[in-house]
Every structure is written in structure tokens, then in C-alpha cells.
PAZAPA-4460 file (N, C-alpha, C; in steps of 0.05 Angstrom, whole numbers, plus 32768, in hexadecimal, padded with zeros to 4 digits):
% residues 99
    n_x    n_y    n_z   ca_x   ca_y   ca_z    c_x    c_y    c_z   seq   type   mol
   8083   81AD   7F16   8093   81C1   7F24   80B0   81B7   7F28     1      X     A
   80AF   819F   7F39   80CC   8195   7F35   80E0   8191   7F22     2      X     A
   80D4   818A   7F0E   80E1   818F   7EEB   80EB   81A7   7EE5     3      X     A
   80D8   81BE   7EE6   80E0   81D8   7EE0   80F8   81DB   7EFA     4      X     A
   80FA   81D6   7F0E   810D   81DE   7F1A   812C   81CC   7F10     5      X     A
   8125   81B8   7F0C   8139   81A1   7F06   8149   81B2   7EF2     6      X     A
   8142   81C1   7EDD   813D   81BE   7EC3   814B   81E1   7ECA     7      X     A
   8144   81F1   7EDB   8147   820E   7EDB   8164   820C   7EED     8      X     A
   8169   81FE   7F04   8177   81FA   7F1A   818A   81E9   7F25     9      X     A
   8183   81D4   7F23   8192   81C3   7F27   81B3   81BA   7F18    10      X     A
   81AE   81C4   7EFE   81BE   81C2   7EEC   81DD   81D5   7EF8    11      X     A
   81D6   81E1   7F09   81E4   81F6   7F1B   81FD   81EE   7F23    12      X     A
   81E7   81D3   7F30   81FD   81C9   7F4E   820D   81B2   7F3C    13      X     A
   8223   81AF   7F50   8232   8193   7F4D   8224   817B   7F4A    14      X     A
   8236   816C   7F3F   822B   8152   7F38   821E   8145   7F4D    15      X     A
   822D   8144   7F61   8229   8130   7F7E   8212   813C   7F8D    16      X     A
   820B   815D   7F86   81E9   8169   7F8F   81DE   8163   7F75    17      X     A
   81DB   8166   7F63   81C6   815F   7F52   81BC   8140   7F5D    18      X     A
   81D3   812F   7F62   81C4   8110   7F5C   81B3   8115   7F81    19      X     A
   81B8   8128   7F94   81A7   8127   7FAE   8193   8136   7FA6    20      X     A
   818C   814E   7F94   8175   8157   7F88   8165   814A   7F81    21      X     A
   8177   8135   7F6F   8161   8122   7F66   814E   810D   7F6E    22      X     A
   815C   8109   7F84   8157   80EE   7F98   813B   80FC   7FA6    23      X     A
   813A   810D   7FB0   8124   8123   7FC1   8114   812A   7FA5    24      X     A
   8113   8126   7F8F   8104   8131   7F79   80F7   8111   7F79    25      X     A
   8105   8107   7F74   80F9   80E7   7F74   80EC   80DD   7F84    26      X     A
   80F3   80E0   7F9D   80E1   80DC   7FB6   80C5   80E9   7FB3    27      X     A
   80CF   8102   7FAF   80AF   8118   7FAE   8095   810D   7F97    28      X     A
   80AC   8106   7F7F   8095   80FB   7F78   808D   80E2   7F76    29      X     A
   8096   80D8   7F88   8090   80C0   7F89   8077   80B7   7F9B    30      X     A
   8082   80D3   7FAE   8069   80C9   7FC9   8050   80E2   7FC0    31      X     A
   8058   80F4   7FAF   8041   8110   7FAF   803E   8113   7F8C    32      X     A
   8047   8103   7F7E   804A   810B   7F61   802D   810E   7F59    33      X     A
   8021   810D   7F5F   7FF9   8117   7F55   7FF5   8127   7F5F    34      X     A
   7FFC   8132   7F75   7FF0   8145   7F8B   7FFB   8162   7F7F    35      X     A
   7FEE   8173   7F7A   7FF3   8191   7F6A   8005   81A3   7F8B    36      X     A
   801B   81AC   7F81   802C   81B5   7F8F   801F   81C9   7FA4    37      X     A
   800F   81D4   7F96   7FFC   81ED   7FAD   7FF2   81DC   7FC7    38      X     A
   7FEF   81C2   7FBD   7FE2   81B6   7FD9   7FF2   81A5   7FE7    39      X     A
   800F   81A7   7FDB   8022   8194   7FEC   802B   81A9   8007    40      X     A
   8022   81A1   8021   8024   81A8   803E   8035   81A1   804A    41      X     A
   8031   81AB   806E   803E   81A8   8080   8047   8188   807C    42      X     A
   8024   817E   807F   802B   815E   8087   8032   8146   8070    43      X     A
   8034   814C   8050   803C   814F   8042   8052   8149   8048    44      X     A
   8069   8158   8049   807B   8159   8051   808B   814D   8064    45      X     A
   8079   8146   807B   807C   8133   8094   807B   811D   8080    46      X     A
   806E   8110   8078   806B   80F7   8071   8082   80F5   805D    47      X     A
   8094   8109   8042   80A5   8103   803F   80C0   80FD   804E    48      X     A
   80BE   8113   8068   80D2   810D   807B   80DC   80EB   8084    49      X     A
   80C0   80E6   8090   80B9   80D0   809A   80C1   80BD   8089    50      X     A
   80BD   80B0   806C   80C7   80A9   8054   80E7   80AD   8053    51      X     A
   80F6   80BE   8056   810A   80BF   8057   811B   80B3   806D    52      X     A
   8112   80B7   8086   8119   80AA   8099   8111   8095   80A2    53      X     A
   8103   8082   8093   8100   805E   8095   810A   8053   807C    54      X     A
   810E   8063   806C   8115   8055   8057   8100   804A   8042    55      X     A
   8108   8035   802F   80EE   8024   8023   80FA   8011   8016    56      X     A
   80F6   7FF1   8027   810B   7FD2   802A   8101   7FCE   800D    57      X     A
   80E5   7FCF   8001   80D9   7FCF   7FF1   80DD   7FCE   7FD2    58      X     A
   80E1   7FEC   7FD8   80E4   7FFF   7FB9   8107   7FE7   7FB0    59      X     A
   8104   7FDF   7F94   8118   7FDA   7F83   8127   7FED   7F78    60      X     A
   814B   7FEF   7F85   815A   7FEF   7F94   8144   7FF8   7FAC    61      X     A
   814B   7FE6   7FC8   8145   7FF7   7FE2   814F   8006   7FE6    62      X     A
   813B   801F   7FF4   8149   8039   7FFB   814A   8036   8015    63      X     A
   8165   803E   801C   816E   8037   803C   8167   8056   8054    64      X     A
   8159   8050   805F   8153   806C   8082   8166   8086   8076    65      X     A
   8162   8094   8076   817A   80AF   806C   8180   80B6   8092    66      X     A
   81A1   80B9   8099   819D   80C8   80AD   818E   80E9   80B0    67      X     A
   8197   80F2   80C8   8188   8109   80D4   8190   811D   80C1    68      X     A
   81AA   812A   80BC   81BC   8133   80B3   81B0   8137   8092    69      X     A
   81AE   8123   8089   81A7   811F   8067   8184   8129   8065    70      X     A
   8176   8117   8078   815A   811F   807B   8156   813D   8079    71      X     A
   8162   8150   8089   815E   816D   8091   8168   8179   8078    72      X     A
   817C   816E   806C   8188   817E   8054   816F   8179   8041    73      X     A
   8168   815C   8035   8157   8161   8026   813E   816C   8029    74      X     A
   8130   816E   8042   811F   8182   8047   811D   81A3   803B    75      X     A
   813C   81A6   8043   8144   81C9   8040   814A   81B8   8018    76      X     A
   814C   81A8   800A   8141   81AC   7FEE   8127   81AE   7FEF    77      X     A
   811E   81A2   7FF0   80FF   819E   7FEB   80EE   81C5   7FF1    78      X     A
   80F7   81CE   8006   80F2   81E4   800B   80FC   8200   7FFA    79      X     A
   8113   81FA   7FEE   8124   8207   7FD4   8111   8201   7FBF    80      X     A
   8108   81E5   7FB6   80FA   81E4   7FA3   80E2   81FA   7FA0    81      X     A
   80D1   81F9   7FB2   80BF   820D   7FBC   80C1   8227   7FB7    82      X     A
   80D8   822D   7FC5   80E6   8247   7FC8   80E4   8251   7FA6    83      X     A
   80F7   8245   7F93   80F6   8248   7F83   80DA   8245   7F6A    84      X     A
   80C4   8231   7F7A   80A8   823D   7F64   80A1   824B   7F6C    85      X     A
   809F   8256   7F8B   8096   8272   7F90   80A7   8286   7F81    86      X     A
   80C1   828A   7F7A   80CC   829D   7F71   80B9   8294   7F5D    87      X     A
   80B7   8288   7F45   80B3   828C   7F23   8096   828D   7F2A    88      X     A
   808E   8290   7F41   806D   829A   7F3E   805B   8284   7F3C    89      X     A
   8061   8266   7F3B   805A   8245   7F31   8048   8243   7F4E    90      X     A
   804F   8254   7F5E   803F   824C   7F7B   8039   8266   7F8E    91      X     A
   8024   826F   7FA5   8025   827B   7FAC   8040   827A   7FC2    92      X     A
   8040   8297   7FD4   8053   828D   7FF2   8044   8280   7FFB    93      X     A
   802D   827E   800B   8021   826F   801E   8035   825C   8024    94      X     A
   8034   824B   8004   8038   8226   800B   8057   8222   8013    95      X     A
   8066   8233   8013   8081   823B   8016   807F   823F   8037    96      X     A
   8077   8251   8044   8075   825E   8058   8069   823F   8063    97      X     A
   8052   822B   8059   804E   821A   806A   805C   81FF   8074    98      X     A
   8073   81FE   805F   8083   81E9   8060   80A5   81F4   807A    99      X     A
***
């Protein structure tokens, strides 16, 4: 799903949003990339939040806490992503309406 949107949408925006599209595309699948999009949830979602706002000392480059500000924006992507497989029909509303 994220591909087809990458691939339909993204190509849209400016350089400096594509590379924040991507960062939230990377994340997603990094923490949900098996999990079939119909079943990615509320809490789902929380736990990407949460991920975004501790960061990960870990991962090679470390990824550093995102403030409040950046967190909430990439939420409202992640929710666009959605938005948009519900448009092409790739998902019902429900899973839209639950995030």
C-alpha cells in the first residue's frame, strides 16, 4: 500500500516532503511491514507514535525523539496514506475512521 501511494502521490510534493513521506513510510514499515494494512489500528498506531517520540539510539544512523510538532504532522501522513487506499478502494473506511 505504501508503494502504490509513494509511487501515485508523493511524486507531488516538494523535495523536502517527499524525503518526510519517506521517513514515516520507513518507520511504518519498519515497525508494521508484515502486518496487512486492514489490520493496522488504533494501537498500531500508538506504538508508531510512541517510536517516534523516543527515538531509536540503536537503529544505524540513530534516529533521534521527533518533537511534538513533527510527531502530529507525521501522524496526519500516515492518516493521508489511508485516506488515500480508502479512496483507490485498497482498504475499507472502517480502518480510516479507526486511526
Amino acid at each position: 500500500m505504501t508503494d502504490g501511494y509513494w509511487a501515485a502521490e508523493a511524486v507531488h510534493y516538494a523535495v523536502s516532503e517527499q524525503y518526510t513521506i519517506r521517513s514515516v513510510i520507513e518507520l511504518l514499515c519498519e515497525l508494521y511491514g508484515d502486518l496487512p494494512a486492514i489490520d493496522f489500528g488504533p494501537l498500531s498506531l500508538r506504538a508508531v507514535r510512541n517510536q517516534m517520540v523516543s527515538g531509536d539510539p540503536e537503529r544505524q544512523p540513530p534516529r533521534k525523539p521527533w518533537n511534538r510538532a513533527t510527531v502530529n504532522r507525521q501522524v496526519q501522513r500516515i492518516r493521508s496514506i489511508f485516506r488515500w487506499a480508502v479512496g483507490q478502494q485498497l482498504l475499507p473506511p472502517y480502518v480510516l475512521d479507526a486511526l
